[in-house]
MIPA-934196 format. One line per field, with one value per atom (N, C-alpha, C): residue number from 1; atom name; x, y negated, z. Coordinates in steps of 0.02 Angstrom, whole numbers, plus 50000, padded with zeros to 5 digits. Atoms other than C-alpha are relative to their C-alpha. Layout:
// MIPA-934196
num: (NUM_...)
atome: (CA_...)
px: (X_...)
py: (Y_...)
pz: (Z_...)
END
This chain:
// MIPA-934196
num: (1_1_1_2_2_2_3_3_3_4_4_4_5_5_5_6_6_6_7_7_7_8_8_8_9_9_9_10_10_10_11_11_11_12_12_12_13_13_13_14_14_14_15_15_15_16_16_16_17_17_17_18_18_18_19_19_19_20_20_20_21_21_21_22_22_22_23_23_23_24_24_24_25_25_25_26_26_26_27_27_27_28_28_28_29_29_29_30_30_30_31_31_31_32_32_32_33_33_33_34_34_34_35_35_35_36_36_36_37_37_37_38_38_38_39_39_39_40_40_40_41_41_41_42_42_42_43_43_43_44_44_44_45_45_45_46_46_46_47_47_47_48_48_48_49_49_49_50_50_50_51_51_51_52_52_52_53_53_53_54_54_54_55_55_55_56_56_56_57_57_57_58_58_58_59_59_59_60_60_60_61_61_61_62_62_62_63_63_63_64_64_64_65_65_65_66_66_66_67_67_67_68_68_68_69_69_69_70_70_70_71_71_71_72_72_72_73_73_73_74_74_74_75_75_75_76_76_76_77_77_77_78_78_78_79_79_79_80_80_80_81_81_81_82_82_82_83_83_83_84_84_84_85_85_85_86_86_86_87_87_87_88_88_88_89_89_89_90_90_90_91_91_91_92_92_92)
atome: (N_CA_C_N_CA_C_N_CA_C_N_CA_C_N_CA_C_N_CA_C_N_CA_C_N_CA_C_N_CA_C_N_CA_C_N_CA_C_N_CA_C_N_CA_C_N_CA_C_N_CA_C_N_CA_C_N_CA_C_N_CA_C_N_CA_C_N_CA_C_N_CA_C_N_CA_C_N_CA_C_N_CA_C_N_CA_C_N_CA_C_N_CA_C_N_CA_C_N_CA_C_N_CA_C_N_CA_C_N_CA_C_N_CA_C_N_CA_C_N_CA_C_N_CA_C_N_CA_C_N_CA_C_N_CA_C_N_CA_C_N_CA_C_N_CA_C_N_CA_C_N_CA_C_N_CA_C_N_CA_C_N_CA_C_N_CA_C_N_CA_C_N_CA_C_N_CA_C_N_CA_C_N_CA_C_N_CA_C_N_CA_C_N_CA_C_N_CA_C_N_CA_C_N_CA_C_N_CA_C_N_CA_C_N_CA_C_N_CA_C_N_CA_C_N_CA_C_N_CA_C_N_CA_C_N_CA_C_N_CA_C_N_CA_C_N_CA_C_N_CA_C_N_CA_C_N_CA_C_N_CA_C_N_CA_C_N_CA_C_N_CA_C_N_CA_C_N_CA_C_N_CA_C_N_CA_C_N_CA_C_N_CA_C_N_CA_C_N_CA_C_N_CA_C_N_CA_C_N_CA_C_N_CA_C_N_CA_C_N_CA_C)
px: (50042_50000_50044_49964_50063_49976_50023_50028_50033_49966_50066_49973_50013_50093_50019_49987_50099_50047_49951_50244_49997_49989_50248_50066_49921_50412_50033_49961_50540_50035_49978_50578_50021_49976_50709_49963_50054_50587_49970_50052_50459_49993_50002_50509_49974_50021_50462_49923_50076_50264_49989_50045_50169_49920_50066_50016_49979_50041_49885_49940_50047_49767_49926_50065_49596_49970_50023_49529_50068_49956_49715_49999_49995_49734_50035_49911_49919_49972_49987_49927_50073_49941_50095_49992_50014_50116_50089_49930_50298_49991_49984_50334_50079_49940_50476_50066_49953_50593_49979_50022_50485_49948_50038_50387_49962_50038_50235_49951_50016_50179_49923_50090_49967_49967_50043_49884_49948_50066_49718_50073_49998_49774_50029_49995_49755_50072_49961_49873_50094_49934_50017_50023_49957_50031_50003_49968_50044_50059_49929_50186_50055_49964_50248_50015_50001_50209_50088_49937_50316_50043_49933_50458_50033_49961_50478_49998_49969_50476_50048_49919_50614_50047_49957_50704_50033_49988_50696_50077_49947_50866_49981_49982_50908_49971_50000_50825_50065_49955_50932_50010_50004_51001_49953_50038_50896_49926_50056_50766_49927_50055_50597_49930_50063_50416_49972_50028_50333_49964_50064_50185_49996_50016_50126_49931_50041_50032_49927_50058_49845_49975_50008_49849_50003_50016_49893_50008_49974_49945_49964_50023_49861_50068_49946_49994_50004_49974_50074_50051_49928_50240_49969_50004_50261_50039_49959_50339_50043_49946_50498_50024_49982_50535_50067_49952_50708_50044_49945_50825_50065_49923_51011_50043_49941_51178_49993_50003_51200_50055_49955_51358_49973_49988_51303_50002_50002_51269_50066_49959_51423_50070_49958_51518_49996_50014_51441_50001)
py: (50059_50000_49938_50065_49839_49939_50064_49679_49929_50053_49517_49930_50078_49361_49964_50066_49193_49954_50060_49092_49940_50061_48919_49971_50010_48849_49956_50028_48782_49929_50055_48605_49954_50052_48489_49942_50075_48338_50005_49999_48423_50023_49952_48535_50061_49951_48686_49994_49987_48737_50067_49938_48864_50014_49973_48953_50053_49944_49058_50023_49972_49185_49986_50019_49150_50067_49908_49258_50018_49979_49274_50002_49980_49355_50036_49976_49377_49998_49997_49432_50008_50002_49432_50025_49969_49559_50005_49984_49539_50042_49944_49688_49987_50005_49705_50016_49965_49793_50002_50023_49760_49957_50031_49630_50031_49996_49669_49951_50038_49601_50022_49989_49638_49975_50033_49593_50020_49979_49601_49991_50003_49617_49940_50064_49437_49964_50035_49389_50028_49952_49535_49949_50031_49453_49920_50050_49279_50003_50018_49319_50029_49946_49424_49933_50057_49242_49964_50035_49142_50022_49961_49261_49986_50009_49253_49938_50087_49062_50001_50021_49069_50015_49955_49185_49976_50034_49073_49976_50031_49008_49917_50060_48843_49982_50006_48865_49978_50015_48792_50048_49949_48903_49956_50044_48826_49995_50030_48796_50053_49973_48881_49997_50019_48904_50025_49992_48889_50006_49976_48979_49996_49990_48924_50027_49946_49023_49952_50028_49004_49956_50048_48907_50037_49973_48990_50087_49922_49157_50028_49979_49243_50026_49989_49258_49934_50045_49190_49967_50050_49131_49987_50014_49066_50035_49952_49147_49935_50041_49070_50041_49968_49129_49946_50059_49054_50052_49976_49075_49984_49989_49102_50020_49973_49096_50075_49950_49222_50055_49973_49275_50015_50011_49227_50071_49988_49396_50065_49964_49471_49981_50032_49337_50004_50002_49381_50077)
pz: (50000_50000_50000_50012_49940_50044_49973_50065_49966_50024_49998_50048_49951_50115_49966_50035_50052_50046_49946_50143_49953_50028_50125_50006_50018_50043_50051_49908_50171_49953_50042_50090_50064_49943_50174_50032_49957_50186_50008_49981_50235_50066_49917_50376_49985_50006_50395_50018_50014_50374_50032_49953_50482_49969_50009_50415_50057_49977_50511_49953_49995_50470_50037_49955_50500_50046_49936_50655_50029_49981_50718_50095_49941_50899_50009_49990_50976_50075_49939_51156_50001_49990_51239_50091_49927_51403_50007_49960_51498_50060_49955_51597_50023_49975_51703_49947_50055_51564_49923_50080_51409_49986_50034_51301_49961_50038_51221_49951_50048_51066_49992_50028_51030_49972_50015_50909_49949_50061_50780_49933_50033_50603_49945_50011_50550_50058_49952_50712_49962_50026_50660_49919_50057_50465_50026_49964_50563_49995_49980_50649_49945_50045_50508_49938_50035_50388_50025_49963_50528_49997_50016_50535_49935_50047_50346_49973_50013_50337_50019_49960_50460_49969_50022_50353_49954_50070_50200_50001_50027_50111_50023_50008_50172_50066_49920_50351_50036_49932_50492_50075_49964_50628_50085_49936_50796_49967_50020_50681_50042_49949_50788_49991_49972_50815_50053_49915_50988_49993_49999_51002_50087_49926_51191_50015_49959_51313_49995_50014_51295_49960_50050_51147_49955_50045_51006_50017_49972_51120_50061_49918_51247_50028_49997_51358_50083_49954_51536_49998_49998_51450_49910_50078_51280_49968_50063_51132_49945_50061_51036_49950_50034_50887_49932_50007_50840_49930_50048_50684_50026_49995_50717_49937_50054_50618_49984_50019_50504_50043_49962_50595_50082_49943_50774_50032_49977_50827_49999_49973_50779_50027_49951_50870_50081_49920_51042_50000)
END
C-alpha cells in the first residue's frame, strides 16, 4: 500500500510550514523508562508530515516543532521534535 503525504516546501523566507490532518489525535504517556507515542490515524501521518519537513534539504540543525501539552497533544509534557547536524550524533 502506497501512502502519499503532502509536505509543504521548506523555503528560506518563509520558515518552515506545519500541516495537520483533519481529526488529528496524539497522546503522549511518559513512563519511568519509556515514552509513548498514541495516536488515531490522521494524528500518526501528522507527525509523520512534521518529521519529513524537518528532514527537508536546506533545514537548519535546531530548527523544531513544539507540540505543547493539551493543545495540540494530549499529554502532561510537551513534545519537541528537533532536527540535528548531520554528523552530530556521531560526534557524541
Amino acid at each position: 500500500m502506497d501512502q502519499l503525504i503532502d509536505i509543504p516546501e521548506y523555503r528560506v523566507d518563509e520558515g518552515l510550514r506545519f500541516a495537520w490532518d483533519e481529526g488529528f489525535e496524539i497522546e503522549i504517556r511518559v513512563r519511568s523508562t519509556e515514552v509513548i507515542i498514541k495516536a488515531n490515524r490522521a494524528g500518526l501521518t501528522s507527525l509523520a508530515r512534521h518529521l519529513l519537513t524537518l528532514a527537508q534539504q536546506g533545514v537548519h540543525a535546531g530548527s523544531h516543532v513544539h507540540l505543547t501539552a493539551d493543545q495540540e497533544i494530549e499529554s502532561d509534557v510537551d513534545l519537541i521534535l528537533e532536527r540535528a547536524d548531520d554528523d552530530y550524533f556521531s560526534a557524541n
